[in-house]
N, C-alpha and C positions, 0 to 999 in steps of 0.2 A: 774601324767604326769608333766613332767620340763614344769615352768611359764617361764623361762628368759632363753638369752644365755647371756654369758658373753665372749669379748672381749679384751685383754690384752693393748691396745691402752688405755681404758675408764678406767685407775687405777691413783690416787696421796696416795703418800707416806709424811710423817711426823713424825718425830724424835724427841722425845724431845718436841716434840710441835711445832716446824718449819717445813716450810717446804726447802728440805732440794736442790733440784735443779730438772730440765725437768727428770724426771725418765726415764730410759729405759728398766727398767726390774725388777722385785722382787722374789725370788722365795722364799718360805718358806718351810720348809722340819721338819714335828713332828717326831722323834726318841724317839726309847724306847731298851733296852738290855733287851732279853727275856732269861728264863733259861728254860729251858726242862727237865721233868723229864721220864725217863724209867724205867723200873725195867726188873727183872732177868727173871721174869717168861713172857715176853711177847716183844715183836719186834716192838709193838704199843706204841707211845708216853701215858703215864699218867695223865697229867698235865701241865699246862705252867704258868712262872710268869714271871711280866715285873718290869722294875727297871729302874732306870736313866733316867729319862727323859729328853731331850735335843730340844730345838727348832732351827731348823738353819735357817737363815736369810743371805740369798744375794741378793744385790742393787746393779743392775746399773745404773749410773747417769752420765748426761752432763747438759752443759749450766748451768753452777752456780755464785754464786756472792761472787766473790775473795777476799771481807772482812771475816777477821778471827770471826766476830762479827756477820755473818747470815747464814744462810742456811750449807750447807755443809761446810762452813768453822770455824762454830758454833760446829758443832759435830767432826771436827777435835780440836778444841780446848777444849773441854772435856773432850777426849781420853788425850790429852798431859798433863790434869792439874789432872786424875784421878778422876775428878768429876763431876756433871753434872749440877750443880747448883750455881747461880753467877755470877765471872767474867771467863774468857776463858784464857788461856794460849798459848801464839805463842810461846813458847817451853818444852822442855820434864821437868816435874817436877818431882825432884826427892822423889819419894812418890812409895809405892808398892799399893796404893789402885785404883780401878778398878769403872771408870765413866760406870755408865747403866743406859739406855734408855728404854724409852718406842717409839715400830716401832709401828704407825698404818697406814695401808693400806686400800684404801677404794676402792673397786668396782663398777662401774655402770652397772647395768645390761641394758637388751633393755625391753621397757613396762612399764607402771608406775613410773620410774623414779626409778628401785629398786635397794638397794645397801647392799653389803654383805661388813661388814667391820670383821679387819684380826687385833687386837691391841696384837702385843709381848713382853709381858713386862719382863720388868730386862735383855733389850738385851745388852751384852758389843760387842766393836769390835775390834777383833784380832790385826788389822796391819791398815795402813794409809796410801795408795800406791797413790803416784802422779806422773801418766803415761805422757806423752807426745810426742807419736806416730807423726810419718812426716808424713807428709799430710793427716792426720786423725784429727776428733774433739777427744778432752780429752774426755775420759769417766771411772769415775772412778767404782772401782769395791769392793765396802763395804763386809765383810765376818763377820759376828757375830755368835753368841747364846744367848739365851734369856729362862728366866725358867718356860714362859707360854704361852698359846695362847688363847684367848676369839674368838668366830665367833659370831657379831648378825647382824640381818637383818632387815632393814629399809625399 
């Protein structure tokens, strides 16, 4: 029988080791490419293998701290410097190599204080969008992939 619920309100995210600004959302998504085997003498599947495995990682976040030096503007300047460790870059370096992160997500559950944490490691992220909606708060909207996922429970 389930000990806990979990509510999406009760979650902090950290990137890199920072934390990165008021979350608003995270979703994580494990993928795999499956291949199917059939044969001649039969209409029923044989077999199945999986391949590629891919972690997705989308963040939404507001309310952050608009030095390029902390929190989400820490992890924009990683993406721009293509690395993750150091100093930060407030512009695009020219470099083809690719800054990644480790995302970990921590959960509270209700009852004993229980938490199921979510750490995606080797996440990079795709693009760097800085919205600025009229009369809306910014919230920006992070899209990666990462080449693992660990679950333990505290």
């Amino acid at each position: 029988m389930t000990e806990y619920t979990y509510f999406g309100n009760r979650g902090s995210i950290t990137v890199g080791g920072e934390t990165i600004a008021v979350l608003k959302g995270i979703e994580v998504n494990v993928t795999f490419e499956h291949e199917e085997l059939y044969g001649m003498d039969s209409i029923l599947r044989q077999d199945v293998a999986k391949h590629t495995a891919a972690v997705e990682v989308k963040i939404s976040a507001a309310k952050f701290d608009p030095a390029m030096g902390a929190g989400l503007g820490e992890v924009y300047g990683w993406v721009l410097k293509g690395d993750s460790t150091g100093t930060i870059s407030t512009s695009i370096t020219d470099t083809n190599t690719v800054a990644t992160m480790a995302v970990v997500v921590s959960i509270t559950g209700t009852g004993d204080s229980a938490s199921t944490i979510m750490t995606i490691a080797g996440v990079y992220f795709e693009s760097l969008p800085f919205p600025l909606p009229e009369n809306d708060f910014t919230v920006f909207e992070l899209n990666g992939k990462g080449t693992n996922v660990t679950f333990t429970h505290t």
